[in-house]
N, C-alpha and C positions, 0 to 999 in steps of 0.2 A: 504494500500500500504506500502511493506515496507521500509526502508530508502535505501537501492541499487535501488530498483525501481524507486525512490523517484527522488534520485542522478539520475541515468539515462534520464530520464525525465528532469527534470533541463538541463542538458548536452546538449541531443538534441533539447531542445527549445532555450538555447540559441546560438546553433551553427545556425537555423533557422535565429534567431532574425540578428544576427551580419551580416551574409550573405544578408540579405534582404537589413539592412541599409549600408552594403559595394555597393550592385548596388546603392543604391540611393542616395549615394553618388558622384559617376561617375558626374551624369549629374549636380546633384548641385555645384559639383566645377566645370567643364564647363562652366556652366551658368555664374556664380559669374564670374569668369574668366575674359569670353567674356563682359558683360557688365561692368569692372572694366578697362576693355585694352579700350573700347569703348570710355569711360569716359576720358578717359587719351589721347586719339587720338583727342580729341575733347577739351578738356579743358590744357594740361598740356603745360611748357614751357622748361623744362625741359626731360632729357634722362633718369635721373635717377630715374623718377618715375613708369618705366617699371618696376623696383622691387618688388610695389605692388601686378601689376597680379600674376608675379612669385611668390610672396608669397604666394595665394591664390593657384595657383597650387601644390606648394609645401606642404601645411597644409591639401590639399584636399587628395595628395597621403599618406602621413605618419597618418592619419587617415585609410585610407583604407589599408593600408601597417598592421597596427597594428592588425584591423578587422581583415584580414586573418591570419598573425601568431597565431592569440589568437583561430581562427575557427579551423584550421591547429591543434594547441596544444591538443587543445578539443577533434578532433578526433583520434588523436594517444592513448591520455590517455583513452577513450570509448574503442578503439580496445586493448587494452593488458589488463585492466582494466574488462572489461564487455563482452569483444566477446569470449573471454575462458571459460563463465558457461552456462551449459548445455542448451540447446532450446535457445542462446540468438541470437537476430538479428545479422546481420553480415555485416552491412550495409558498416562499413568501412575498411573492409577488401576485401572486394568486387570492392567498389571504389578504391583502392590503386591499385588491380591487373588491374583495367579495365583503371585506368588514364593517363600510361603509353604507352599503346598501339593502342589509338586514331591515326588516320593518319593527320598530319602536326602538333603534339605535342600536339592536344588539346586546351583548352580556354588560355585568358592571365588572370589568377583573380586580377592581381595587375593593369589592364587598362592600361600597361607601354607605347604600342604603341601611344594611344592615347593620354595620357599625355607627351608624347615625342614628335608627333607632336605640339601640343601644344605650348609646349615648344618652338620648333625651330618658329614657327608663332608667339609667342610673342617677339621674335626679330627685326620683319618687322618693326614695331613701332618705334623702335630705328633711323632708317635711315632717319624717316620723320622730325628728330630733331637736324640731321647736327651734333653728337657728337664731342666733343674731342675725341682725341686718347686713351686718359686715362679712359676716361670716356664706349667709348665704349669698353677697354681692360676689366676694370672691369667689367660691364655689361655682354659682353660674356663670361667671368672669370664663373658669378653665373649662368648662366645656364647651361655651360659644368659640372659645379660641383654637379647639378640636374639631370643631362642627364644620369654622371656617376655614382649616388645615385639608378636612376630607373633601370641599369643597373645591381649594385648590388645586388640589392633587388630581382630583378628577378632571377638570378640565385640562389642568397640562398632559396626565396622561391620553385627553382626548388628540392633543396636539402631537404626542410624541414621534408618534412614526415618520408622520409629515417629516417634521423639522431632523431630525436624525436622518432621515432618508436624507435629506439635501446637504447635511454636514457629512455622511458617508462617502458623498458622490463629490463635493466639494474637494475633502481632502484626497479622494481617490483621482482625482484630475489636476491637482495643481502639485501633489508629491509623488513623485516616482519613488513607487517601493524597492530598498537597495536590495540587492540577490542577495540572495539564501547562502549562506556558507556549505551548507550541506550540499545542496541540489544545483547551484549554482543558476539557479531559474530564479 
């Protein structure tokens, strides 16, 4: 095999791998979530330890957030990289034209709805605990500031292909890639 194949290969096993552990990640920070907020309903005396779940949700999206940009990256670099030599698969080129065109915009890969529910549900907990003013100003302070993170992220992942596609193709046209020491290709 030789090393393009090689790389190829690598490429798309690990856009596989990161995809796989981006779903399984969903429910694990769910999970975690839920039985953390549980805990905290059950045991806390305080308002301000609703922070915890929200951290939990928050470390569970920016983990899945990064999975997708980096799967995201992967394929843009495949497609200008590998989908221009002759017989090569076209896998993501294909996907690009067909993702758009899905009727109600297609998947959410970043889970935002769901961890946006989430979100507003791990406020319920707060009310059982009588806050301060301040206390719960802060409190709803960090979850609008999560709310409007997932909100971000969604739309730049709406962008990302676009914009990486034309930084892939950019740099693929104005730097000549220096040959291979091995291959001398």
């Amino acid at each position: 095999m030789s090393l393009t194949e090689t790389e190829f290969a690598v490429l798309r096993s690990t856009i596989a791998t990161r995809g796989t552990v981006r779903m399984a990640l969903l429910p694990l920070t769910v999970l975690s979530w839920a039985v953390l907020t549980t805990v905290v309903l059950l045991f806390a005396e305080t308002p301000v330890v609703i922070v915890f779940p929200l951290a939990v949700l928050v470390a569970g999206f920016e983990a899945i957030h990064a999975l997708h940009v980096g799967v995201e990256r992967i394929g843009r670099y495949i497609q200008v990289n590998y989908e221009t030599l002759p017989d090569a698969p076209q896998w993501e080129s294909t996907a690009m034209r067909v993702g758009p065109a899905l009727p109600g915009g297609g998947i959410d890969p970043l889970f935002t709805v769901v961890l946006m529910s989430a979100t507003f549900a791990n406020l319920i907990p707060v009310a059982t605990f009588t806050p301060m003013r301040i206390e719960f100003a802060v409190l709803a302070a960090l979850h609008v500031a999560f709310i409007i993170r997932l909100v971000r992220a969604r739309g730049a992942a709406a962008r990302q292909r676009a914009v990486d596609l034309e930084t892939f193709k950019a740099i693929k046209s104005q730097v000549p890639l220096p040959k291979s020491p091995v291959t001398g290709m």
